[in-house]
PDB file of N, CA, C and O in Angstrom:
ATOM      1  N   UNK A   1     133.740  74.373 103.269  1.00  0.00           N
ATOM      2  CA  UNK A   1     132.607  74.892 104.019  1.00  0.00           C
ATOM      3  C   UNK A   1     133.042  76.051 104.895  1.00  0.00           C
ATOM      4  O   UNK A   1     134.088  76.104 105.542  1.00  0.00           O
ATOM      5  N   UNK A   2     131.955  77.100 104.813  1.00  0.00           N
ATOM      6  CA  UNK A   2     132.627  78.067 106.204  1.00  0.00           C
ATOM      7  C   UNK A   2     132.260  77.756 107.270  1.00  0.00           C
ATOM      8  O   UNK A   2     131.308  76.983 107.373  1.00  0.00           O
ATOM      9  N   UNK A   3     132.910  78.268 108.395  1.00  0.00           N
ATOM     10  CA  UNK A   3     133.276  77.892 109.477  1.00  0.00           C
ATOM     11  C   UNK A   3     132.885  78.742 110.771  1.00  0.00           C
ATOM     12  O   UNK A   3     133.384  79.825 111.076  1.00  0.00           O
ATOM     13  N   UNK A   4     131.667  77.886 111.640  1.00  0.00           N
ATOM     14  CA  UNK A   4     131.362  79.252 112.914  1.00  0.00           C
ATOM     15  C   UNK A   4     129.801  79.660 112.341  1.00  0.00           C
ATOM     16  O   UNK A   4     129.031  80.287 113.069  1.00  0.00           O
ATOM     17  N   UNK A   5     129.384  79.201 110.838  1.00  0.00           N
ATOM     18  CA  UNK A   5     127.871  79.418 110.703  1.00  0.00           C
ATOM     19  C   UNK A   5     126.515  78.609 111.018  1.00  0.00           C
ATOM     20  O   UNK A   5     125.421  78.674 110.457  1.00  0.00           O
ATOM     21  N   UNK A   6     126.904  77.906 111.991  1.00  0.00           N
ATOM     22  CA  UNK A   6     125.862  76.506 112.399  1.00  0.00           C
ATOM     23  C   UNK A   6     125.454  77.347 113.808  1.00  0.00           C
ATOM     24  O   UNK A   6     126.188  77.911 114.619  1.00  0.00           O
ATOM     25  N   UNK A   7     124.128  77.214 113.772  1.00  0.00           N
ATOM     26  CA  UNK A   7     123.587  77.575 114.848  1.00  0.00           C
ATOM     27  C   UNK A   7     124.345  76.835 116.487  1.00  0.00           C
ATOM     28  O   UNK A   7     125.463  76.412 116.196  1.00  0.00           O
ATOM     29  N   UNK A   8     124.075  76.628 117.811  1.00  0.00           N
ATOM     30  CA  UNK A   8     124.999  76.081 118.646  1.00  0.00           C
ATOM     31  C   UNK A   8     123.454  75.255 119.575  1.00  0.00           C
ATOM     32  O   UNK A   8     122.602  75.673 120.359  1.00  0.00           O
ATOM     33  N   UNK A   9     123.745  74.010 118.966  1.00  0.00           N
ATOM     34  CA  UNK A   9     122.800  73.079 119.611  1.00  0.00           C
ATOM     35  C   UNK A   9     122.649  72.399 120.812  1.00  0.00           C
ATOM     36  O   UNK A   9     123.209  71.310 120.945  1.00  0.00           O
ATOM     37  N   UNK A  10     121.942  72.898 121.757  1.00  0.00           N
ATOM     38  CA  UNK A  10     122.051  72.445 123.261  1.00  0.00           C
ATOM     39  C   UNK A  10     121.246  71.631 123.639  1.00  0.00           C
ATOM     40  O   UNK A  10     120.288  71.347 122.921  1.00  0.00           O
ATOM     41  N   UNK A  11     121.458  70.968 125.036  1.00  0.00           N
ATOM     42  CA  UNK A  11     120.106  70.287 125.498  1.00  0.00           C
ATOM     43  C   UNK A  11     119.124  71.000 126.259  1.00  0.00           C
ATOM     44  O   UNK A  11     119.616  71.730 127.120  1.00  0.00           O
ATOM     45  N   UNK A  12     117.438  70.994 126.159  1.00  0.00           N
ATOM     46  CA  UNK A  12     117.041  72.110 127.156  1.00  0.00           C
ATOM     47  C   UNK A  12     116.002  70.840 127.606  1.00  0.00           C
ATOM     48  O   UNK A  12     115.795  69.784 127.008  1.00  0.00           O
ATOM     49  N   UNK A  13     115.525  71.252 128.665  1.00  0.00           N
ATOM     50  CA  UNK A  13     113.721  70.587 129.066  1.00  0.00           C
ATOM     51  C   UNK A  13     112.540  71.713 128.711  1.00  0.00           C
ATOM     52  O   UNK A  13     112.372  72.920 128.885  1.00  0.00           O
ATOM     53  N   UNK A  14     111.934  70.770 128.202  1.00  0.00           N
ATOM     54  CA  UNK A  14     110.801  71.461 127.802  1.00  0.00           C
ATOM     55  C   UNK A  14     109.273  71.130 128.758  1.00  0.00           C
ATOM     56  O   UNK A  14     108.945  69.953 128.911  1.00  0.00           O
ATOM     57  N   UNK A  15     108.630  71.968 129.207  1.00  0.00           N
ATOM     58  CA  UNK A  15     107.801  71.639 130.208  1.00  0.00           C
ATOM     59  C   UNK A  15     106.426  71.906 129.328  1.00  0.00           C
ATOM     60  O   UNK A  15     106.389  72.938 128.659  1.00  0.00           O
ATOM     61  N   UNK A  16     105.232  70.956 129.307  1.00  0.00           N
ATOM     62  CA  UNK A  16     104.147  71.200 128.708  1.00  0.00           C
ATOM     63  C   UNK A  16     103.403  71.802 129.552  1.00  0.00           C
ATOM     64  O   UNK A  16     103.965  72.316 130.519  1.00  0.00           O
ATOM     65  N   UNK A  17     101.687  71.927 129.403  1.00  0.00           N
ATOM     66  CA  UNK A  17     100.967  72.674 129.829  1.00  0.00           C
ATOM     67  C   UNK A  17     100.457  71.948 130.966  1.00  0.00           C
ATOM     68  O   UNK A  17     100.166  72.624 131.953  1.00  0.00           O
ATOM     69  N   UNK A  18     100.236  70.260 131.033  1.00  0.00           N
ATOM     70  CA  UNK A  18      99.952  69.941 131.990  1.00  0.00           C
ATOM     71  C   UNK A  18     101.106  69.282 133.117  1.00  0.00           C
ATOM     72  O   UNK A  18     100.732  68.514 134.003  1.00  0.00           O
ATOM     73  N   UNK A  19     102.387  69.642 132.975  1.00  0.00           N
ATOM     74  CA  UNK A  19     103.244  69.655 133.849  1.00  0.00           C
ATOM     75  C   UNK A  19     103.946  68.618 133.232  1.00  0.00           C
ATOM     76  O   UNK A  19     105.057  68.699 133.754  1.00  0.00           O
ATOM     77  N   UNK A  20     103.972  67.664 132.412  1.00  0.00           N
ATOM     78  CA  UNK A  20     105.075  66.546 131.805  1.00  0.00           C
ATOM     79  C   UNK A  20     106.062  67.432 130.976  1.00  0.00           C
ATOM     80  O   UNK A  20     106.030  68.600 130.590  1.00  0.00           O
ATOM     81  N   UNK A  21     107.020  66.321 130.850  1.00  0.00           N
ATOM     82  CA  UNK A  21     108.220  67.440 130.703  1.00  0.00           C
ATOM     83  C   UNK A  21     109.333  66.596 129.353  1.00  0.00           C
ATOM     84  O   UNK A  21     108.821  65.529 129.015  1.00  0.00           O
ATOM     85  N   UNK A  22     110.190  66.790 128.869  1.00  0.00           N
ATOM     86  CA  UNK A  22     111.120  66.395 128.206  1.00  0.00           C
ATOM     87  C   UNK A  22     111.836  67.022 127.689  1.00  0.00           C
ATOM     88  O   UNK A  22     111.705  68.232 127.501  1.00  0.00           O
ATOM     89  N   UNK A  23     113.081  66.092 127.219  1.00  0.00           N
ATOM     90  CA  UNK A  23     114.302  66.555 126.889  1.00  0.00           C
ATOM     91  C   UNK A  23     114.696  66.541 125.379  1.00  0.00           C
ATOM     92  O   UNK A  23     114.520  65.527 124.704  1.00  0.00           O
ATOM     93  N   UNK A  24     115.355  67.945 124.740  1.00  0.00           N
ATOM     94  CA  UNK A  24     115.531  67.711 123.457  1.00  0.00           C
ATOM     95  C   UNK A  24     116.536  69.093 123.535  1.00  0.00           C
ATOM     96  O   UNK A  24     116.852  69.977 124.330  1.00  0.00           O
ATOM     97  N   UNK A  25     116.917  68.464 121.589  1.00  0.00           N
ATOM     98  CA  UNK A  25     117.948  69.467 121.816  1.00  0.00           C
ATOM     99  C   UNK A  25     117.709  70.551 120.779  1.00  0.00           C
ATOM    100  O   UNK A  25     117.212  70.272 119.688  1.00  0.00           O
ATOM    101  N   UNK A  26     118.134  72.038 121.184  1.00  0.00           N
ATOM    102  CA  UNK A  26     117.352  73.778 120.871  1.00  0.00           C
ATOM    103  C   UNK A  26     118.408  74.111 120.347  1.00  0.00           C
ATOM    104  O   UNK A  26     119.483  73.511 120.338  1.00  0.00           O
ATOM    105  N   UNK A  27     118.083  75.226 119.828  1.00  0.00           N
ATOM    106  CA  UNK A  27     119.287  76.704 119.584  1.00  0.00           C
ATOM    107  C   UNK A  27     118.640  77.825 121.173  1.00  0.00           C
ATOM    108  O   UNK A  27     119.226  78.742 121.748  1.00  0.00           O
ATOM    109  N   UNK A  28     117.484  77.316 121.395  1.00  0.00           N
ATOM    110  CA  UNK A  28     116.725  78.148 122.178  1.00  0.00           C
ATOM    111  C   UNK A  28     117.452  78.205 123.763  1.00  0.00           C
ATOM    112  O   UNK A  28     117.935  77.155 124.185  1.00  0.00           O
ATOM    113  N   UNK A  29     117.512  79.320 124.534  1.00  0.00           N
ATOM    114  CA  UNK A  29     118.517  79.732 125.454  1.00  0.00           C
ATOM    115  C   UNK A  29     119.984  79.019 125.459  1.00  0.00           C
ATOM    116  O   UNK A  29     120.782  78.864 124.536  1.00  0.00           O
ATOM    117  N   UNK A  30     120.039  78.705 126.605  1.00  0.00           N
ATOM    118  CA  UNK A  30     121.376  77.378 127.081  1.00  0.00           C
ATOM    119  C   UNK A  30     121.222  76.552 127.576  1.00  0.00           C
ATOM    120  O   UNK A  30     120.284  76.257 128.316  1.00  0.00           O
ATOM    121  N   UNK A  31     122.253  75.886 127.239  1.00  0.00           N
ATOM    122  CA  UNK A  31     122.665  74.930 128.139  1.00  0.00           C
ATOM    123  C   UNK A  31     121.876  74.097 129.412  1.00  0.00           C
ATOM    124  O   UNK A  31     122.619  73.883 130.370  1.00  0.00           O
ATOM    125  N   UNK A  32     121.002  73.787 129.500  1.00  0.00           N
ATOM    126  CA  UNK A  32     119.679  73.130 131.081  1.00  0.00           C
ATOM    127  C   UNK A  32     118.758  73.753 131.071  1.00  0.00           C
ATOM    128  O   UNK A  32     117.865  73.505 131.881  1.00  0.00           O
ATOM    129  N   UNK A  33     118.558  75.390 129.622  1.00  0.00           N
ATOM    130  CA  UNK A  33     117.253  76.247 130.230  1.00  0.00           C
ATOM    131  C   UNK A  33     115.794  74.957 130.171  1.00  0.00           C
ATOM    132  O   UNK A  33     115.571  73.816 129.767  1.00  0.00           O
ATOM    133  N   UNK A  34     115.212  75.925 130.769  1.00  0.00           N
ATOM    134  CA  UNK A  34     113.871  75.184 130.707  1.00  0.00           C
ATOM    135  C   UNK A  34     112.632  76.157 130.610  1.00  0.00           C
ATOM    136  O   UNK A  34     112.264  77.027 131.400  1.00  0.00           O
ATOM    137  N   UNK A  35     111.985  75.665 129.148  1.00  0.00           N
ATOM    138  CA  UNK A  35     111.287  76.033 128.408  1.00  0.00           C
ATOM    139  C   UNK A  35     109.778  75.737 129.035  1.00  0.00           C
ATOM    140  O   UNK A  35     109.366  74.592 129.218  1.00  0.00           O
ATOM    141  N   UNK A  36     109.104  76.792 129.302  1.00  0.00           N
ATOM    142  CA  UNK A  36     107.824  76.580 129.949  1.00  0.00           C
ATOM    143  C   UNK A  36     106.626  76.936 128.789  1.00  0.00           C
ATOM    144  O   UNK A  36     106.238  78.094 128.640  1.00  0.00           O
ATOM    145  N   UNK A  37     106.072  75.770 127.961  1.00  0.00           N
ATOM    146  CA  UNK A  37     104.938  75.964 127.358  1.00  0.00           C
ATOM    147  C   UNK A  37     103.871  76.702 127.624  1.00  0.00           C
ATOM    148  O   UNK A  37     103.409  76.404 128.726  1.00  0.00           O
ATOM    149  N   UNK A  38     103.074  77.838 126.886  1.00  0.00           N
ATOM    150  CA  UNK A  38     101.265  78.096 127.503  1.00  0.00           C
ATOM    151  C   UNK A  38     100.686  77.465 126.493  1.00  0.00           C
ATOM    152  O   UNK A  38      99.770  76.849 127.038  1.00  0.00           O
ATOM    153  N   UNK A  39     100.657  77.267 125.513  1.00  0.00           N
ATOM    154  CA  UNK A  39      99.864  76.145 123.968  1.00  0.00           C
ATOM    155  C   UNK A  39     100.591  74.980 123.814  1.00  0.00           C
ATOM    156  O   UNK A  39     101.712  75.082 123.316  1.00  0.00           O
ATOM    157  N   UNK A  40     100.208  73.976 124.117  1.00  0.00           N
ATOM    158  CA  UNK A  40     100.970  73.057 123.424  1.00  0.00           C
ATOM    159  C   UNK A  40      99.886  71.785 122.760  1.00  0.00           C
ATOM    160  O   UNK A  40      98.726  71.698 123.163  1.00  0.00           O
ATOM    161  N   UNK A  41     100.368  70.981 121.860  1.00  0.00           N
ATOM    162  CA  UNK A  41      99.314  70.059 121.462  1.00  0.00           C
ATOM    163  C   UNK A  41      98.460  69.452 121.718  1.00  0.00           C
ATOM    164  O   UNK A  41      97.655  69.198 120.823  1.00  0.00           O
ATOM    165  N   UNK A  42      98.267  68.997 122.908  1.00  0.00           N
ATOM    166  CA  UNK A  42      97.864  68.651 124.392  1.00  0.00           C
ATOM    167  C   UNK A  42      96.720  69.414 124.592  1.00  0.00           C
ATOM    168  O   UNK A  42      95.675  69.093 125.157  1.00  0.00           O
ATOM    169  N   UNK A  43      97.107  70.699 123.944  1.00  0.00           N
ATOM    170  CA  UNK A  43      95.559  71.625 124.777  1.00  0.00           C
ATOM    171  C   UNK A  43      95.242  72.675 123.438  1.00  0.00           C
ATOM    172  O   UNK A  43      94.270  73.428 123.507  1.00  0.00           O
ATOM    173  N   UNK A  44      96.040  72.671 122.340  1.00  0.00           N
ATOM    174  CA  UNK A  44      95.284  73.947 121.283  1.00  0.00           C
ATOM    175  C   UNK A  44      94.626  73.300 120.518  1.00  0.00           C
ATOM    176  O   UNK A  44      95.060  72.214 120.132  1.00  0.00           O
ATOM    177  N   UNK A  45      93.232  73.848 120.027  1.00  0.00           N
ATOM    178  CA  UNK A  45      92.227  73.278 119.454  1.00  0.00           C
ATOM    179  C   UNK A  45      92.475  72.968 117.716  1.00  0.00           C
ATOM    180  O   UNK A  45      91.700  72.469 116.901  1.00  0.00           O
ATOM    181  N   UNK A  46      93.725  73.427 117.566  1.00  0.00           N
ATOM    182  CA  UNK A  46      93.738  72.702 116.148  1.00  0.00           C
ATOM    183  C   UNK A  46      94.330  71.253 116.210  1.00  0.00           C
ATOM    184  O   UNK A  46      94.139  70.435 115.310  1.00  0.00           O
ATOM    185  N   UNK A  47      95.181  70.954 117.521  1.00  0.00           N
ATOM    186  CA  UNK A  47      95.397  69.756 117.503  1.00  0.00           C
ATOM    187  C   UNK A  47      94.168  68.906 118.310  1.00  0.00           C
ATOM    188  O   UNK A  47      94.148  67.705 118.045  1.00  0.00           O
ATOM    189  N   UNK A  48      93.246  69.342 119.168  1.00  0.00           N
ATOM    190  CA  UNK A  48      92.699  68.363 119.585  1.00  0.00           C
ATOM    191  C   UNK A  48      91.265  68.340 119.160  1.00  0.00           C
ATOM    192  O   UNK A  48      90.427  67.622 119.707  1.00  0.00           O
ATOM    193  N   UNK A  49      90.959  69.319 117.957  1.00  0.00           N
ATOM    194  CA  UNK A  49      89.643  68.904 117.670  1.00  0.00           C
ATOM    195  C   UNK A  49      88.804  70.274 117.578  1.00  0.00           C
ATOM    196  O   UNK A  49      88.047  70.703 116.707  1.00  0.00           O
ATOM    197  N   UNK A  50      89.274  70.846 118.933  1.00  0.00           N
ATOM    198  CA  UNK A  50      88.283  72.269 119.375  1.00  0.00           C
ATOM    199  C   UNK A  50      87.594  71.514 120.341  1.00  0.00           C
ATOM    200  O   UNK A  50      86.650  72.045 120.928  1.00  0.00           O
ATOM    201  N   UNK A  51      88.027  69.979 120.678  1.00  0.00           N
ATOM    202  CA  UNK A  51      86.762  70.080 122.007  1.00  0.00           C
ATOM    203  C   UNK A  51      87.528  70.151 123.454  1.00  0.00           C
ATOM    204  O   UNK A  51      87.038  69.496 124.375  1.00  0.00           O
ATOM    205  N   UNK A  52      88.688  70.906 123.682  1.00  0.00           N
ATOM    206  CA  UNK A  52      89.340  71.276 124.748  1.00  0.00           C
ATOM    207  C   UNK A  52      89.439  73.124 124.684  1.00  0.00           C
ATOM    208  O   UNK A  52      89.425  73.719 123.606  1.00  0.00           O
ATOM    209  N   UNK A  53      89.527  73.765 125.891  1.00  0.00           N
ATOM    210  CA  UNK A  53      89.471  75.327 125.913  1.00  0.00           C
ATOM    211  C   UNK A  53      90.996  75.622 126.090  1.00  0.00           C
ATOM    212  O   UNK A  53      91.602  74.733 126.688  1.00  0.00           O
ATOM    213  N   UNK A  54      91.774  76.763 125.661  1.00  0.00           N
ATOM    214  CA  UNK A  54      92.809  77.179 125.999  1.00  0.00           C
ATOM    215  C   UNK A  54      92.882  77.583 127.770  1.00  0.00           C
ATOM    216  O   UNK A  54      92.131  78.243 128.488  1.00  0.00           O
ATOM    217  N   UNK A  55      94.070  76.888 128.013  1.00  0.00           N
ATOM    218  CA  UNK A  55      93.980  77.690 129.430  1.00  0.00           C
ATOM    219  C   UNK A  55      94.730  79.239 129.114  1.00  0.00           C
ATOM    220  O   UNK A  55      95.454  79.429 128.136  1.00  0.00           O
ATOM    221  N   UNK A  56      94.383  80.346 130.202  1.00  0.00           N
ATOM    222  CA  UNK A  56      94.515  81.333 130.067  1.00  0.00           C
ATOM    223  C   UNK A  56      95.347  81.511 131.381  1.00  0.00           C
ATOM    224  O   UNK A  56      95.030  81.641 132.563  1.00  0.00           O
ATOM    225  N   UNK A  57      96.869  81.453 130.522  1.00  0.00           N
ATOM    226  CA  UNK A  57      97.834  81.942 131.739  1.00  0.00           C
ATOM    227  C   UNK A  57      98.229  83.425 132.062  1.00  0.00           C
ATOM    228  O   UNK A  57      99.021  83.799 131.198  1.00  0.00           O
ATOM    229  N   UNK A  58      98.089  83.968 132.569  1.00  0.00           N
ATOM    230  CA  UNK A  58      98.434  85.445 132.676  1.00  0.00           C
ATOM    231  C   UNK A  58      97.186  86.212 131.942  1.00  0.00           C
ATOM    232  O   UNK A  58      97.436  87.370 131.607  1.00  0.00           O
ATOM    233  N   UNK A  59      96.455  85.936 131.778  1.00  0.00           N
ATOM    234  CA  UNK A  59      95.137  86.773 131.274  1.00  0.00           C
ATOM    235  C   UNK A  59      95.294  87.553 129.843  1.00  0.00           C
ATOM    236  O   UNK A  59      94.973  88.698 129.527  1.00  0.00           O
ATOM    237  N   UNK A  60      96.063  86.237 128.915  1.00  0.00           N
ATOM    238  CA  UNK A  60      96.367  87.174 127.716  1.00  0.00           C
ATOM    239  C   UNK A  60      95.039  86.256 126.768  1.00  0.00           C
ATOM    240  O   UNK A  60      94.977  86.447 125.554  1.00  0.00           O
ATOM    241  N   UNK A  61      94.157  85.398 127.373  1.00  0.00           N
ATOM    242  CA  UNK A  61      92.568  85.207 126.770  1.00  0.00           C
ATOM    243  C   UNK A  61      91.801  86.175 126.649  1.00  0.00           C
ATOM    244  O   UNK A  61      91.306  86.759 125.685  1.00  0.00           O
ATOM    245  N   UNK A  62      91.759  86.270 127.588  1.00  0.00           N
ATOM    246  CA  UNK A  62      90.847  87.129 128.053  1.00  0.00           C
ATOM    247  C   UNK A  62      91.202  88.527 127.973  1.00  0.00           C
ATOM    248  O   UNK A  62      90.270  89.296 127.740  1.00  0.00           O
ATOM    249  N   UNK A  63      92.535  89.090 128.140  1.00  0.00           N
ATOM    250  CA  UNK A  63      93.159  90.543 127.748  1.00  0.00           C
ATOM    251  C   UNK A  63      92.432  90.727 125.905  1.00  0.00           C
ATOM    252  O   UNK A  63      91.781  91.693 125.508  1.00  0.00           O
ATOM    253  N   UNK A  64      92.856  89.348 124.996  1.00  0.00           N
ATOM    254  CA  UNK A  64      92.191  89.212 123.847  1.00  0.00           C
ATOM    255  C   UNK A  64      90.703  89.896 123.789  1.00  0.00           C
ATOM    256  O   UNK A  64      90.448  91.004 123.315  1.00  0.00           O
ATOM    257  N   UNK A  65      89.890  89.087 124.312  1.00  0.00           N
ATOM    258  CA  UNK A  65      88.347  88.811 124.328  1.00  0.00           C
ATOM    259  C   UNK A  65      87.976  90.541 124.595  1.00  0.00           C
ATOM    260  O   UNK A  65      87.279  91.160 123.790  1.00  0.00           O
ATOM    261  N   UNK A  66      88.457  91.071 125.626  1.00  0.00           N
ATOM    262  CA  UNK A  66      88.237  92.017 125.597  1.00  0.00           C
ATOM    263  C   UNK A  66      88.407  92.949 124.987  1.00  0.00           C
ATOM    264  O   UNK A  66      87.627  93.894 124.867  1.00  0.00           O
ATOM    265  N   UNK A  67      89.566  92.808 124.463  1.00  0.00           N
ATOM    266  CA  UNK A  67      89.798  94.069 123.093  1.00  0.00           C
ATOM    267  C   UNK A  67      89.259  93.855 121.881  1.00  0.00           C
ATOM    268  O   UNK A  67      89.402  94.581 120.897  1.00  0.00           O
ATOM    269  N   UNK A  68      88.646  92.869 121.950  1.00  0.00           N
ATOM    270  CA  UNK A  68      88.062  92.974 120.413  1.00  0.00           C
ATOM    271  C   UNK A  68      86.808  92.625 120.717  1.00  0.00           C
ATOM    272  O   UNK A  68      86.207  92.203 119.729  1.00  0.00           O
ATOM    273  N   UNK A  69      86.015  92.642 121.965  1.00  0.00           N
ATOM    274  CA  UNK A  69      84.367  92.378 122.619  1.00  0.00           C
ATOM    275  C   UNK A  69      83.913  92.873 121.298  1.00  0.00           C
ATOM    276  O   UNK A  69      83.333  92.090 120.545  1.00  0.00           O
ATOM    277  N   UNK A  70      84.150  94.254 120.906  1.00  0.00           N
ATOM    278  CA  UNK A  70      83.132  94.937 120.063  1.00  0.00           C
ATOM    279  C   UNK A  70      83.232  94.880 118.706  1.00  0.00           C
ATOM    280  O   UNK A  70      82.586  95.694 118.045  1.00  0.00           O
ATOM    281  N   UNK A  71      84.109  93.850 118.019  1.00  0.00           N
ATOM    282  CA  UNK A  71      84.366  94.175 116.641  1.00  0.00           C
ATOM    283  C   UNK A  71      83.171  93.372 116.062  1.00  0.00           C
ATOM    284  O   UNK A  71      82.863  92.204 116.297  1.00  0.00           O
ATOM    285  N   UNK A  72      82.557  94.302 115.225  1.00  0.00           N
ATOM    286  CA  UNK A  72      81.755  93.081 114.435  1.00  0.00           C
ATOM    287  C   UNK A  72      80.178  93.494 114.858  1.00  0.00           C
ATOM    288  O   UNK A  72      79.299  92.960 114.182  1.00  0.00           O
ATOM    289  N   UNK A  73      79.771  94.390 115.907  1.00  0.00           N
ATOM    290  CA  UNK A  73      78.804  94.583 115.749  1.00  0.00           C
ATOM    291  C   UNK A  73      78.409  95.733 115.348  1.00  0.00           C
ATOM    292  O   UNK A  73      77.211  95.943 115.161  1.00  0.00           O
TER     293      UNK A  73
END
């Protein structure tokens, strides 16, 4: 086998949208980072149905909504 081609597997916390949190292990940053969700299953409408709304962190909903207000009519 060669040697040095395996990604480098760490432990991180992962924080969901409504503040619960857990531990697993990433290639993603290092070593304790902690991973702050804006979608997670909990709240995107393909997992819960469509009868929950995305929250809109930093106004990238609504930055959306607005750039495309006019397509279509």
């Amino acid at each position: 086998m060669k040697q040095n081609i395996h990604p480098d597997y760490h432990t991180i916390k992962v924080v969901m949208t409504d503040g619960s949190e857990y531990s697993t292990r990433s290639t993603w940053g290092k070593e304790g980072d902690t991973l702050n969700l804006d979608i997670d299953p909990r709240t995107h409408p393909a997992w819960t149905g469509g009868q929950q709304t995305l929250l809109d962190r930093g106004g990238r909903v609504s930055k959306f909504k607005n750039k495309f207000a006019n397509l279509g009519i």
